[in-house]
MARBA-3410 file (N, C-alpha, C, O; in Angstrom, 1 decimal):
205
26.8,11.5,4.4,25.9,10.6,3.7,25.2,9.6,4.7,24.0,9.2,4.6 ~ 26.2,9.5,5.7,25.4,8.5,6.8,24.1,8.7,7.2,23.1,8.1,7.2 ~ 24.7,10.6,7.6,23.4,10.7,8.0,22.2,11.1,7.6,21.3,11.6,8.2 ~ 22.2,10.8,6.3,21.2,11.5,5.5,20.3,10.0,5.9,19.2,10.0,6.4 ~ 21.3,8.5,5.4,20.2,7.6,6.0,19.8,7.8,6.9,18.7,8.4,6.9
20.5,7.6,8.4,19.9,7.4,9.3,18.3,8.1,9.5,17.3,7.7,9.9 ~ 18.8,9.6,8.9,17.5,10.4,9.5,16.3,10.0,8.7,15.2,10.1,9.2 ~ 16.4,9.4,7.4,15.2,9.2,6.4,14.7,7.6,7.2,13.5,7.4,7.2 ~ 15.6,6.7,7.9,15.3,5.6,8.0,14.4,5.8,9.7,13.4,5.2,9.9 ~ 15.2,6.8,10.8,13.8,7.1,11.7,12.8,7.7,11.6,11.8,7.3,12.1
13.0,9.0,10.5,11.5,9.3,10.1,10.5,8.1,9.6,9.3,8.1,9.8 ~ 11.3,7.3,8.9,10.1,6.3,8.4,9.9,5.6,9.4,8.7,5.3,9.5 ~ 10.6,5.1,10.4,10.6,4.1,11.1,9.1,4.8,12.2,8.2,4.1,12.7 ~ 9.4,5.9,12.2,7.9,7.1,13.1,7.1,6.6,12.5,6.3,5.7,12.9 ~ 7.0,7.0,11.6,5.8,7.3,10.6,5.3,6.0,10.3,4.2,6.0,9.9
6.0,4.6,10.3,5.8,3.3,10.1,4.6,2.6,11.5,3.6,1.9,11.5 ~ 5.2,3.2,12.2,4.8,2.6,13.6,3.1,3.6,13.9,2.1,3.1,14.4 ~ 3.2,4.9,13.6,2.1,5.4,13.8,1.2,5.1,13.3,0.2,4.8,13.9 ~ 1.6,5.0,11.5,0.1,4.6,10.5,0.2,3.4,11.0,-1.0,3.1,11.4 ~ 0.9,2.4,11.1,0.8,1.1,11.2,-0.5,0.7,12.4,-1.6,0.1,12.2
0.0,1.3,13.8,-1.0,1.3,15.3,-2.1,1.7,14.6,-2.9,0.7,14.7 ~ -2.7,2.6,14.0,-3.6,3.8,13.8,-4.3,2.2,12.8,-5.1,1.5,13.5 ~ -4.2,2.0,11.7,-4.6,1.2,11.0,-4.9,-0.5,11.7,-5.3,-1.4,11.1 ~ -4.7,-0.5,12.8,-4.4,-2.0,13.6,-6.0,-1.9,14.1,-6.7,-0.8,14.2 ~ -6.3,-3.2,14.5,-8.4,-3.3,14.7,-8.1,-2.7,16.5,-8.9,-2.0,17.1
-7.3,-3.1,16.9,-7.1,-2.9,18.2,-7.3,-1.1,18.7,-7.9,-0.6,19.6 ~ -6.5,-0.2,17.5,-7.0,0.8,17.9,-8.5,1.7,17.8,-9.3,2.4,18.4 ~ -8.4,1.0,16.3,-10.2,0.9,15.8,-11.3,0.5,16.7,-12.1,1.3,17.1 ~ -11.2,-0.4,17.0,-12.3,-1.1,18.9,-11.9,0.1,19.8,-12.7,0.8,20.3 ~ -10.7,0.3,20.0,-10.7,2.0,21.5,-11.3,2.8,20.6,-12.5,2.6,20.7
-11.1,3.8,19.7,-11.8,4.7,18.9,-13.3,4.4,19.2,-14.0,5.0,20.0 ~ -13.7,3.4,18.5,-15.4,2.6,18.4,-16.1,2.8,20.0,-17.2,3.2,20.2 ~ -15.0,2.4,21.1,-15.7,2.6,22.3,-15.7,3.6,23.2,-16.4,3.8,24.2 ~ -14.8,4.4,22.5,-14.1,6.0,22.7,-15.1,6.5,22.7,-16.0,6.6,23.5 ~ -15.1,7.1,21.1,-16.3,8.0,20.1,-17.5,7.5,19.9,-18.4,8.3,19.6
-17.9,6.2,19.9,-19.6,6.0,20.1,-19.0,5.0,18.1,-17.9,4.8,17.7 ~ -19.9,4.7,17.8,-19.9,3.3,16.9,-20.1,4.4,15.6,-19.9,3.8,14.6 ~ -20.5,5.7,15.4,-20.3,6.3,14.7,-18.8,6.9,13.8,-18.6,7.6,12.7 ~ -17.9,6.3,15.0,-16.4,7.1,14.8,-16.2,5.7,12.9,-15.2,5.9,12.2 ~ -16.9,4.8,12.6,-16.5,4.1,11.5,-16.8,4.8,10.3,-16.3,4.4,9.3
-17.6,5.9,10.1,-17.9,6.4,9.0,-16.7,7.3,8.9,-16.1,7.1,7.9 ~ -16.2,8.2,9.6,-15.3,9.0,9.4,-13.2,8.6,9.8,-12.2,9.2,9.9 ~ -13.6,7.7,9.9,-12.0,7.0,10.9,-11.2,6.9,9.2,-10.5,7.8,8.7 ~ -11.6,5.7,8.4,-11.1,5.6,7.5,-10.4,7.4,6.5,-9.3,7.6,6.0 ~ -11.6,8.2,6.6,-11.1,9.2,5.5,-10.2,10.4,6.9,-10.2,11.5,6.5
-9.8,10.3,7.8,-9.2,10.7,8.8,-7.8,10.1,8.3,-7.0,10.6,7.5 ~ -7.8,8.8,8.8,-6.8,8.1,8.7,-5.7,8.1,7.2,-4.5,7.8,7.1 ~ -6.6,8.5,6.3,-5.6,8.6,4.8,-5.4,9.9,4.8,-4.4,10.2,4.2 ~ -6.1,10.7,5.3,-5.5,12.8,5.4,-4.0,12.4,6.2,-2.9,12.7,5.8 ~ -4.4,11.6,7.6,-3.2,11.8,8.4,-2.2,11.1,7.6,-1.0,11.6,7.8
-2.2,10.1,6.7,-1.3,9.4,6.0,-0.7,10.7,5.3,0.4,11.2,5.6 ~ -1.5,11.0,4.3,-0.6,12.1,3.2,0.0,13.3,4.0,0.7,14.1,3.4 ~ -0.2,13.4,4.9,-0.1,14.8,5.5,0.8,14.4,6.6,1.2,15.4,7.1 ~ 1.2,13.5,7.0,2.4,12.9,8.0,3.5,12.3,6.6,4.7,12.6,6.9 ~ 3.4,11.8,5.9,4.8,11.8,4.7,5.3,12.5,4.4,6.5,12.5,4.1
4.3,14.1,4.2,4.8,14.9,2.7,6.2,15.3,3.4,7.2,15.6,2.7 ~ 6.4,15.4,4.9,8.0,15.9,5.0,9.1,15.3,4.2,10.1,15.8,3.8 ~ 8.6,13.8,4.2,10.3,13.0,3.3,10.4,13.5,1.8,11.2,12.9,1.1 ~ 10.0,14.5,1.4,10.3,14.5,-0.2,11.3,16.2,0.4,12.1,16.6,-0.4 ~ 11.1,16.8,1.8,11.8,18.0,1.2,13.6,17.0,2.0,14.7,17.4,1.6
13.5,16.0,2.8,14.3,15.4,3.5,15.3,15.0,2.1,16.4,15.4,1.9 ~ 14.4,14.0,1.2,15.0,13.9,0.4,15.6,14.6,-0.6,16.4,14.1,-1.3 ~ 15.2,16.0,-0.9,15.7,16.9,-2.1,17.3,17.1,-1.3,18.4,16.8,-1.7 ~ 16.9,17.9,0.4,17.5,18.8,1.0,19.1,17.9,1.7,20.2,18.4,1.7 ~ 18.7,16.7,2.1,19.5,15.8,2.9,20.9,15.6,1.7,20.8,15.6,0.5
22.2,15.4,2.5,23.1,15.2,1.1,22.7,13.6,0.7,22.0,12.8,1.3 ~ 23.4,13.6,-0.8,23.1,12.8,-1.5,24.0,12.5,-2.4,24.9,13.3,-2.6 ~ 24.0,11.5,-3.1,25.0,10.6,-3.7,24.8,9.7,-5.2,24.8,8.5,-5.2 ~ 24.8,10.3,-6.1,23.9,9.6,-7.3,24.5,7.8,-7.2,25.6,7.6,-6.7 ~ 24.0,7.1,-7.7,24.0,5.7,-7.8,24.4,5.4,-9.2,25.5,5.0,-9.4
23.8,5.5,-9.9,23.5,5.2,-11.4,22.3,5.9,-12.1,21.3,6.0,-11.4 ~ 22.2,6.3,-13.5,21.5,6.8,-14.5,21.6,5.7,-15.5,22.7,5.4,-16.0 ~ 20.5,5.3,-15.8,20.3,4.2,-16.9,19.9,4.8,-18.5,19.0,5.6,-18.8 ~ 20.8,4.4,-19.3,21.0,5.2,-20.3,19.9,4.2,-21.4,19.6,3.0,-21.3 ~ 19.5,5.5,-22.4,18.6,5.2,-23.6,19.3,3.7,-24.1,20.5,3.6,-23.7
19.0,2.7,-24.8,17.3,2.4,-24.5,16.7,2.0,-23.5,15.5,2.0,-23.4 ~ 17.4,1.5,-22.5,16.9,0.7,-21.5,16.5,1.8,-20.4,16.2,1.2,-19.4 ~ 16.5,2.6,-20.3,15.8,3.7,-19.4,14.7,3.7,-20.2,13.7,3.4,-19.6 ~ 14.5,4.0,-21.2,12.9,3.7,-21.4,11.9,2.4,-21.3,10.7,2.5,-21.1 ~ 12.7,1.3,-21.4,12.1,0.4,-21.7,11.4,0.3,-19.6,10.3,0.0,-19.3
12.6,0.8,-18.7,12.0,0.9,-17.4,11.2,2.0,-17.4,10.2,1.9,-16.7 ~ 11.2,2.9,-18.0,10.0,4.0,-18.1,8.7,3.3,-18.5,7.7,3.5,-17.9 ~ 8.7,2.7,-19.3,7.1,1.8,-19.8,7.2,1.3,-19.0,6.2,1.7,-18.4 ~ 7.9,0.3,-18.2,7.6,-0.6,-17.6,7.0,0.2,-16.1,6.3,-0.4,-15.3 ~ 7.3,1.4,-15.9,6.7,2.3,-14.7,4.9,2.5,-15.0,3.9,2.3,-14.4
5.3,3.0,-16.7,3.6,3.2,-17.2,3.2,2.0,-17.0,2.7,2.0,-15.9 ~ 3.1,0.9,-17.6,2.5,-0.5,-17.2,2.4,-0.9,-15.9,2.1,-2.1,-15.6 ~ 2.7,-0.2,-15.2,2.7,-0.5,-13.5,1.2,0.7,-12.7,0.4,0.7,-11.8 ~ 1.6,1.6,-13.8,0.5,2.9,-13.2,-0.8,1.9,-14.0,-1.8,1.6,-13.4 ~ -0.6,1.4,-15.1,-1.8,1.1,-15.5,-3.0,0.1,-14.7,-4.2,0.1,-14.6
-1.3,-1.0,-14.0,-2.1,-1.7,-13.5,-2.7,-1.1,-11.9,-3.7,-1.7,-11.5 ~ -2.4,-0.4,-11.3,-2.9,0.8,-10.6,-4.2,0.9,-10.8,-5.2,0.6,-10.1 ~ -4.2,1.4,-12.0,-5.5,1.9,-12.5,-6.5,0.9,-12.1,-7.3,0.9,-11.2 ~ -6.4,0.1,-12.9,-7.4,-1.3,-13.0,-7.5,-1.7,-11.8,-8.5,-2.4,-11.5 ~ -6.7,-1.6,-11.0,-6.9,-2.5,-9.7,-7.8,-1.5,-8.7,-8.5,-1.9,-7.8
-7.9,0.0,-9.0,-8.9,1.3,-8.6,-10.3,1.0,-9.3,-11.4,1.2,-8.9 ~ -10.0,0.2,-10.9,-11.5,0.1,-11.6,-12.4,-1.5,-11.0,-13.5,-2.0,-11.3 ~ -11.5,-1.8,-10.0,-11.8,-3.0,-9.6,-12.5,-3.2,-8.2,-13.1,-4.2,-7.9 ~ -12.3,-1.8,-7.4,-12.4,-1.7,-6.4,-13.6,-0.5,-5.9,-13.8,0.4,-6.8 ~ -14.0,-0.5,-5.0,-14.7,1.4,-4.7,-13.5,1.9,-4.6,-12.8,1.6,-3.7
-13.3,2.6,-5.3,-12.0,3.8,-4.7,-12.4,5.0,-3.6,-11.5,5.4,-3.0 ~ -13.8,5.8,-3.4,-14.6,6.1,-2.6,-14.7,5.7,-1.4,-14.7,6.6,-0.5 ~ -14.7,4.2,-1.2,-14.3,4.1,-0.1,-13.1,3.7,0.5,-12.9,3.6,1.8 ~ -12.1,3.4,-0.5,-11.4,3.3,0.0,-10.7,4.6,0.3,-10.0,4.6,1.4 ~ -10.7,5.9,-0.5,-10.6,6.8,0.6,-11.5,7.4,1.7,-11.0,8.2,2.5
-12.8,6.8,1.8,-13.1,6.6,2.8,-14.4,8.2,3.0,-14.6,8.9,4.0 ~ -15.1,8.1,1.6,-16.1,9.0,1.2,-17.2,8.6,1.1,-18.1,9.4,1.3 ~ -17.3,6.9,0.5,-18.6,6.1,1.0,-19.2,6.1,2.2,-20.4,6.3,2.5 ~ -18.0,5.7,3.3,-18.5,5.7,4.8,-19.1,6.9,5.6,-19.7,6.8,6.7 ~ -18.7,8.4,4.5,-18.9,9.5,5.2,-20.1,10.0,5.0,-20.6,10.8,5.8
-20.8,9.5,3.9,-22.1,9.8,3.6,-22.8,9.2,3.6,-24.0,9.6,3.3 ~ -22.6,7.6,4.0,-23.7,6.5,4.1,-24.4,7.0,5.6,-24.4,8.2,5.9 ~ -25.0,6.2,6.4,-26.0,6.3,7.1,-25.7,5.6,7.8,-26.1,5.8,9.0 ~ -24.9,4.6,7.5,-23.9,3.7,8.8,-22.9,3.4,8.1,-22.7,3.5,6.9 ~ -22.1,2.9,9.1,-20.8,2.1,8.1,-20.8,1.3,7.5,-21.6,0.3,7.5
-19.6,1.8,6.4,-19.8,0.5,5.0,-19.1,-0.8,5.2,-18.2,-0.6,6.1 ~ -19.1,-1.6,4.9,-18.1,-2.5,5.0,-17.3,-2.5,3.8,-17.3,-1.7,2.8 ~ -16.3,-4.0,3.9,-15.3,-3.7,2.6,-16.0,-4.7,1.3,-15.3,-5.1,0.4 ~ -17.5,-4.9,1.5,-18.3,-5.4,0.6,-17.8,-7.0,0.4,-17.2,-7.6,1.3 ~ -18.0,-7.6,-0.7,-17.7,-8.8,-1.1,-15.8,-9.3,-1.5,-15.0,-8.6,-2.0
-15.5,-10.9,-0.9,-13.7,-10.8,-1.2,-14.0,-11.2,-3.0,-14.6,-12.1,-3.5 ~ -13.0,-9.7,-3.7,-12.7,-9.8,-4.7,-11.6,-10.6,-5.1,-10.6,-10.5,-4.4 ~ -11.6,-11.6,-6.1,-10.7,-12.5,-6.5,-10.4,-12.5,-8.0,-9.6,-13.4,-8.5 ~ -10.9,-11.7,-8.7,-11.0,-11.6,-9.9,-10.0,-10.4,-10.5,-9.8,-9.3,-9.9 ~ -9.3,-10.7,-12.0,-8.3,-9.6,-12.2,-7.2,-9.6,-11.7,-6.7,-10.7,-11.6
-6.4,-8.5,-11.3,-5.3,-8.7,-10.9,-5.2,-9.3,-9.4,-4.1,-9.7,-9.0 ~ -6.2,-9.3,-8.6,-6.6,-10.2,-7.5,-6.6,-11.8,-7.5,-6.6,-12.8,-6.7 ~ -6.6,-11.6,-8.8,-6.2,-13.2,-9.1,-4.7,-14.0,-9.6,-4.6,-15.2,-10.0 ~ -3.7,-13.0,-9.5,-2.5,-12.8,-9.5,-1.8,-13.0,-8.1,-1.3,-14.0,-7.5 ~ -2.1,-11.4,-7.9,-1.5,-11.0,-6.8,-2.4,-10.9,-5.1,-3.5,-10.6,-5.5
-2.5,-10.9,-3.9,-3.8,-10.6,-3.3,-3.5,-9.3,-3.0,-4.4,-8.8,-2.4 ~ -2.3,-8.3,-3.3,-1.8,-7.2,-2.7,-1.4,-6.4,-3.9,-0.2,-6.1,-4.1 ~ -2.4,-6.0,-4.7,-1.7,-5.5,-6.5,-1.5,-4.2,-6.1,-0.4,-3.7,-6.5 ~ -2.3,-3.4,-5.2,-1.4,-1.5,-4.9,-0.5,-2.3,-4.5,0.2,-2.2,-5.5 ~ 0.2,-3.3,-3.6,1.4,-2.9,-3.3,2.3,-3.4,-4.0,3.4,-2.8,-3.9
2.3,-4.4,-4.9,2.7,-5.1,-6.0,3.5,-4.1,-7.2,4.6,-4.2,-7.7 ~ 2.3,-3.0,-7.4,2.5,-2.2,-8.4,3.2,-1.2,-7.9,4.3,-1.1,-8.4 ~ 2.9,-0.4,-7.0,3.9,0.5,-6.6,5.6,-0.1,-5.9,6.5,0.7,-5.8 ~ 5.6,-1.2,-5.7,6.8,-1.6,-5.8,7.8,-1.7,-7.3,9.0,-1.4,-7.4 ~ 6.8,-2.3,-8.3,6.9,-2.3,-9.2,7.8,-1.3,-10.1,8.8,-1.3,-10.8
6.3,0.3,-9.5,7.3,1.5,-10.1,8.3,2.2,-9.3,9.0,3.2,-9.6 ~ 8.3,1.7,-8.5,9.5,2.6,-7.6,11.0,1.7,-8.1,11.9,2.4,-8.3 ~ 11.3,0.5,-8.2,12.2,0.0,-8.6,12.9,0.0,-10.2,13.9,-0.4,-10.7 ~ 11.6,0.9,-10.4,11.8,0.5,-12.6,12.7,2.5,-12.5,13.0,3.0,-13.6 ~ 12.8,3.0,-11.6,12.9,4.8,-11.5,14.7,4.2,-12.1,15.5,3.4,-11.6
14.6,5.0,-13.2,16.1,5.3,-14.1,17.1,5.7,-13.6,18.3,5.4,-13.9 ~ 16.6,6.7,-12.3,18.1,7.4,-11.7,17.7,6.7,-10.2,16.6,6.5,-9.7 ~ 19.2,6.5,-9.7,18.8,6.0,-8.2,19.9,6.6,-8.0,21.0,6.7,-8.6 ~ 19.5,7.2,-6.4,20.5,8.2,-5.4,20.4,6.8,-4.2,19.8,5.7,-4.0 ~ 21.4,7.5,-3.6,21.5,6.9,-1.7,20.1,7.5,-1.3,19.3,6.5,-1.3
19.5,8.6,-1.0,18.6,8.6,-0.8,17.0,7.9,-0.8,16.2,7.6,0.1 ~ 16.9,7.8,-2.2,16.2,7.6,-3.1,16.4,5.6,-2.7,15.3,5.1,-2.4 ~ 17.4,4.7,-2.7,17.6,3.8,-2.5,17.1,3.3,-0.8,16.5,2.3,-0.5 ~ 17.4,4.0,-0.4,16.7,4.0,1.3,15.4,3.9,1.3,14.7,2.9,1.7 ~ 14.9,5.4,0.5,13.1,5.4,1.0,12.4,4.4,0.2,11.3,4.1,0.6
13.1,3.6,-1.2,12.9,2.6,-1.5,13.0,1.2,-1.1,12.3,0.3,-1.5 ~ 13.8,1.0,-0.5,13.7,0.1,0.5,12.9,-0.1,1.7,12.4,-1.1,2.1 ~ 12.8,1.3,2.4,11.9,1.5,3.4,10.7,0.9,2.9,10.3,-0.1,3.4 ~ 10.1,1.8,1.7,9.0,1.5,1.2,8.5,-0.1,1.0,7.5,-0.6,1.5 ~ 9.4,-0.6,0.3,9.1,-2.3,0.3,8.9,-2.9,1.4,7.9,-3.7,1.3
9.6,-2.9,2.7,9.7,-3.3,4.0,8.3,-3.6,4.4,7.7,-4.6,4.8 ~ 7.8,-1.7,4.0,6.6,-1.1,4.6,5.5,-1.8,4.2,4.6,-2.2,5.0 ~ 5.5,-1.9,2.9,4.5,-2.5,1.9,4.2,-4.2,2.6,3.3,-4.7,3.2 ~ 5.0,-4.6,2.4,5.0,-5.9,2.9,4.5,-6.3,4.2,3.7,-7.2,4.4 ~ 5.2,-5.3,5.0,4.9,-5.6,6.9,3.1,-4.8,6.6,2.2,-5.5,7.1
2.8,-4.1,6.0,1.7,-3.7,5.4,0.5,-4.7,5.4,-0.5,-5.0,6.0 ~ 1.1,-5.2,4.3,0.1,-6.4,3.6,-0.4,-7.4,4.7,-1.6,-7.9,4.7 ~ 0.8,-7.7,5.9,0.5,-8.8,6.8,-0.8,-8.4,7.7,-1.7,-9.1,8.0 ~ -0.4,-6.5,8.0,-1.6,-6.2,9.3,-2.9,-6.7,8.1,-3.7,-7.6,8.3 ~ -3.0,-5.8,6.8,-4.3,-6.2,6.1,-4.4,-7.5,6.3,-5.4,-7.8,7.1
-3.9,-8.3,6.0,-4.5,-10.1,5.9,-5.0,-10.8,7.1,-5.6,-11.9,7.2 ~ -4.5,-9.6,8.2,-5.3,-10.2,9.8,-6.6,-9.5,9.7,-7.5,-10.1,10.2 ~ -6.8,-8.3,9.1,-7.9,-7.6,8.9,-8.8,-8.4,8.3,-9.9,-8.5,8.9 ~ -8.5,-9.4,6.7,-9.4,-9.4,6.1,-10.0,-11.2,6.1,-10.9,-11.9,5.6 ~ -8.8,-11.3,7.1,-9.0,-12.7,7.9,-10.4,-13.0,8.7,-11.3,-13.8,8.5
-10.1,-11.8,9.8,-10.8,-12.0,10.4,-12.7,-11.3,9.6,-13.8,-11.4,10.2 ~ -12.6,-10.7,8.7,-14.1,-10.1,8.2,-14.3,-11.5,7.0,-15.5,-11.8,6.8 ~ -13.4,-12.3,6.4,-14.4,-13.2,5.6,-13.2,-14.4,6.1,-12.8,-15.1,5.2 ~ -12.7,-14.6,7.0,-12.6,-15.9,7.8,-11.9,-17.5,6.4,-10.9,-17.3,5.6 ~ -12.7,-18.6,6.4,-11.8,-19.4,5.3,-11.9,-19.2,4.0,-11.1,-19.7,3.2
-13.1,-18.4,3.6,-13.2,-17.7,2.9,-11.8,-16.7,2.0,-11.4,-16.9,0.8 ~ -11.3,-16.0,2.7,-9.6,-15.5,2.5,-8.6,-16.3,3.0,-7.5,-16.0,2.6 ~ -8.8,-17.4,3.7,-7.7,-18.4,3.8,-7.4,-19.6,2.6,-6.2,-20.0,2.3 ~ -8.2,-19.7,2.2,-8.3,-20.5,1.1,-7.7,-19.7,-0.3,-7.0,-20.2,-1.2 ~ -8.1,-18.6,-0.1,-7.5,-17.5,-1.0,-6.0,-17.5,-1.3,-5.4,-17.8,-2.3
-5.6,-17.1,0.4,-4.1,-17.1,0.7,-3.5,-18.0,0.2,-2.4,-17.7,-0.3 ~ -3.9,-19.9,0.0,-3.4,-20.6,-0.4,-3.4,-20.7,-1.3,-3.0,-21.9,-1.6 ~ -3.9,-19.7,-2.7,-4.1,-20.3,-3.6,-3.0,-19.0,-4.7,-2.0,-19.0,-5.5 ~ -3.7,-18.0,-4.1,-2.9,-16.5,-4.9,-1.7,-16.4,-4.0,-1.9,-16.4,-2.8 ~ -0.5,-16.2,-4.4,0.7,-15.4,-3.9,0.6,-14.2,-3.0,-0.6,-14.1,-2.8
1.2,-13.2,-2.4,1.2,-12.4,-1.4,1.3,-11.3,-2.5,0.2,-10.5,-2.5 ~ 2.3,-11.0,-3.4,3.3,-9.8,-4.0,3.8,-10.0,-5.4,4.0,-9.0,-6.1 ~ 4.1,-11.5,-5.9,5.0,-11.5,-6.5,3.8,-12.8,-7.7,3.3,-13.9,-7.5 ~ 4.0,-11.9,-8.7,3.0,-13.1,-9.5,3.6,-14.3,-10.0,4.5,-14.3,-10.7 ~ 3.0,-15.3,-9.5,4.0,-16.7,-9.8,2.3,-17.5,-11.4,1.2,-17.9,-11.2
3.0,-17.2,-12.8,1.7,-18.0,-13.7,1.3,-18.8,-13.2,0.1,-18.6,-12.9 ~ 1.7,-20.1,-12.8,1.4,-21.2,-12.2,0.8,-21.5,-11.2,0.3,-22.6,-10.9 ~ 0.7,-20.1,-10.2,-0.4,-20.2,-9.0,-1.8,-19.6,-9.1,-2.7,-19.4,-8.3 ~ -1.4,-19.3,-10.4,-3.1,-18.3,-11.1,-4.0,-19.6,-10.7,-3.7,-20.8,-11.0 ~ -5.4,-18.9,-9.9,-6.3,-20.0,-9.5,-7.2,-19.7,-10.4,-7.0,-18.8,-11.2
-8.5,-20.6,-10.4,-9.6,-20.8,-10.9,-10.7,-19.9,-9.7,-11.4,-20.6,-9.0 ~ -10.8,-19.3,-9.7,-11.7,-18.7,-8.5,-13.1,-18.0,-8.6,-13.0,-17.2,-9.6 ~ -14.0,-17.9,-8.2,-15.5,-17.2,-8.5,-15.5,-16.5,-7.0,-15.4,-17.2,-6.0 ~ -15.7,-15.1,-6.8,-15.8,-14.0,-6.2,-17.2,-14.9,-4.9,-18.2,-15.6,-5.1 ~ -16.6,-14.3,-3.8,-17.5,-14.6,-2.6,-18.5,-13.7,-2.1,-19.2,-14.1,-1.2
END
């Protein structure tokens, strides 16, 4: 069982450190000065192929690796965390109906004529909750999942870590493209975790 963690927790720990560099401005400016000022239309939809296509190993790690059931949450309350998974995809949804989803996989930038930028800071909707609602929500549903293994408990944890250490590189990203503009933000909306009371009054920049 040990080693079923260990190996799920260096694969992530790889896979953490690459997307993580790969996504950092630092390697974006070498690329930029590398490949000519062109490499921004296609970097972003590169960079999400290499994402999906550098994870898909942990799902056979996890079927294949031994394993150890935890708990099964029995009727009613396994559904009620089943809805509560649907209400997490929904808010998913809306936070895609909120955003270009296009570019953010990175299909705007490939057909535009130069690079796009990440347009105007949205503050409105679940941005006005959370500043981090994909990662909000998919924490959301990965913790509401009815059966939990050892395994399954690991890559869930990984994942939160990830999400989080995540959220930090974005906020230097989006720091530096709208400056006090998203500082003011930070102090107003929570990181992850929706607190009613810190819901701001805000109009979109």
């Amino acid at each position: 069982m040990a080693v079923s963690v260990v190996g799920l927790v260096l694969f992530f720990v790889v896979y953490a450190v690459v997307h993580s560099l790969l996504a950092s401005l630092g390697v974006k400016k070498w690329a930029r000065q590398w490949l000519g000022p062109g490499t921004d239309r296609w970097y972003r939809l590169a960079y999400n192929l290499f994402a999906v296509i550098s994870l898909l190993p942990i799902l056979p790690l996890i079927v294949l690796l031994p394993d150890k059931t935890l708990y099964i949450v029995a009727p009613p309350w396994r559904w009620l965390m089943v809805g509560g998974q649907v209400l997490a995809l929904i808010g998913l949804q809306q936070r895609c109906d909120q955003t270009d989803p296009w570019h953010f996989l990175g299909l705007s930038q490939l057909v535009a004529r130069q690079s796009v930028g990440t347009g105007s800071l949205n503050v409105t909707g679940c941005y006005g909750w959370v500043r981090h609602p994909l990662y909000s929500f998919s924490i959301l549903f990965l913790w509401l999942t009815p059966a939990m293994t050892v395994n399954l408990l690991t890559v869930f944890v990984l994942f939160t870590l990830y999400f989080y250490v995540g959220s930090i590189y974005e906020e230097r990203r989006l720091l530096a493209e709208f400056g006090q503009a998203y500082r003011e933000y930070q102090q107003r909306v929570p990181r992850l975790i929706p607190f009613p009371r810190s819901r701001p009054s805000l109009t979109p920049r």
